[in-house]
C-alpha positions as CSV (number, residue, x, y, z in Angstrom):
1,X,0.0,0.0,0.0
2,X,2.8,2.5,-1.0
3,X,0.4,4.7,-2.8
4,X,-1.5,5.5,0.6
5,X,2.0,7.8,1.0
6,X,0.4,10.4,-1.4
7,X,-3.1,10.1,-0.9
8,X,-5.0,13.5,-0.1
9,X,-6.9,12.0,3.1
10,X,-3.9,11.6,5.1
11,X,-4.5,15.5,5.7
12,X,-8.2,15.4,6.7
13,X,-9.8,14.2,9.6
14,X,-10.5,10.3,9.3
15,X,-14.1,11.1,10.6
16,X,-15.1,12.7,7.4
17,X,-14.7,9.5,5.5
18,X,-16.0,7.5,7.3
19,X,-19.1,8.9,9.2
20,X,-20.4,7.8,12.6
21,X,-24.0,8.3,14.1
22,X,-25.0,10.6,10.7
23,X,-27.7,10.1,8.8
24,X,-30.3,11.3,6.0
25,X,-29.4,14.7,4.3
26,X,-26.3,15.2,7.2
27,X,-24.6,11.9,6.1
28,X,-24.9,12.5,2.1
29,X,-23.6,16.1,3.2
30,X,-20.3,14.5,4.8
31,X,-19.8,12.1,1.9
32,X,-20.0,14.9,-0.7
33,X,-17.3,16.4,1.2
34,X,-15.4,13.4,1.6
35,X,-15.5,12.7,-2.2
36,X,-14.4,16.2,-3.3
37,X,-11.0,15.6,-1.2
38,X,-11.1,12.2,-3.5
39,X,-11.3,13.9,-7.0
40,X,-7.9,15.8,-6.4
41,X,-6.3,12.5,-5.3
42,X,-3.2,11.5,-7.2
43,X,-4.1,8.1,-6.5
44,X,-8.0,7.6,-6.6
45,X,-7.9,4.8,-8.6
46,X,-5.5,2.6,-6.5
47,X,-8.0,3.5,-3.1
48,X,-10.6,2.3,-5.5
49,X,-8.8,-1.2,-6.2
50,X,-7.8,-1.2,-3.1
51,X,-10.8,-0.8,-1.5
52,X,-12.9,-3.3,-4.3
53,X,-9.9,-6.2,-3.9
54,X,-10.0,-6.1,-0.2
55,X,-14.1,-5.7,0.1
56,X,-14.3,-2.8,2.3
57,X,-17.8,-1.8,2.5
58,X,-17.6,1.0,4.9
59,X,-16.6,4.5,4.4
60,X,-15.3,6.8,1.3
61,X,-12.9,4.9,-0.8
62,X,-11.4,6.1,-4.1
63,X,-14.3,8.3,-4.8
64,X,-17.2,5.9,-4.2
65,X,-19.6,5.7,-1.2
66,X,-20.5,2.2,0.3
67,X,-23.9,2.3,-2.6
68,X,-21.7,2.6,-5.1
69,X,-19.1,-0.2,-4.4
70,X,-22.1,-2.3,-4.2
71,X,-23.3,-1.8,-7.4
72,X,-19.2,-2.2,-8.4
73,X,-19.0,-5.7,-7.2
74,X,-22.0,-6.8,-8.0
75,X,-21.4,-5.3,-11.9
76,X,-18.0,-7.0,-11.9
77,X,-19.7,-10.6,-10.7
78,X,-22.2,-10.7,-13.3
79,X,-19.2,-9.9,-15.9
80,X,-16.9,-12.5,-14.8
81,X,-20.2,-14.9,-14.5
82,X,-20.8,-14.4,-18.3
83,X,-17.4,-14.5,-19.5
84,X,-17.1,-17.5,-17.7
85,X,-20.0,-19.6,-19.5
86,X,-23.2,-17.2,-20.2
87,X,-24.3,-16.5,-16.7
88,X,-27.6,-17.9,-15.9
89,X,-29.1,-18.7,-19.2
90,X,-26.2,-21.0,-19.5
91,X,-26.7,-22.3,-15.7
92,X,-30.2,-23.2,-17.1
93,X,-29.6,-24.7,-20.2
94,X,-27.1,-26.7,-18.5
95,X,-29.9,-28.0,-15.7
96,X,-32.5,-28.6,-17.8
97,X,-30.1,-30.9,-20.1
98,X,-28.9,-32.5,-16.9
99,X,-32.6,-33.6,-15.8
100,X,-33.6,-35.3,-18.9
């Protein structure tokens, strides 16, 4: 994790990325914050992997909010799934084959 060396939130409060006791407009509030300090990171996209390789699912990483990382992993699943086979019309055609 050499990159964390130059990354911008080493100057900011830890707090404001990841947010404790806030919620509804306070809590998107913080996160905007916390994601402008991300777009002038020289390494965003390295917190990003970082965060995505080792599943955190709290917090501000590499520009994306907790939603957002979801939707990341869940993206990246279904593509490895199809490029693996077809996903689930494959999973079907392959059980329906396997009852007859």
């Amino acid at each position: 994790m050499a990159w964390w060396h130059n990354a911008e939130c080493t100057h900011e409060d830890p707090e404001l990325f990841f947010p404790v006791g806030v919620a509804g407009p306070a809590a998107r509030r913080q996160e905007t914050l916390a994601k402008e300090v991300c777009r002038r990171c020289p390494v965003i996209q390295e917190c990003l992997d970082y965060a995505l390789e080792s599943g955190m699912t709290h917090g501000v990483w590499g520009g994306t909010g907790e939603e957002e990382r979801r939707a990341l992993r869940r993206r990246t699943q279904r593509q490895r799934r199809q490029s693996r086979g077809g996903g689930r019309e494959q999973e079907r055609s392959t059980s329906h084959a396997a009852s007859r």
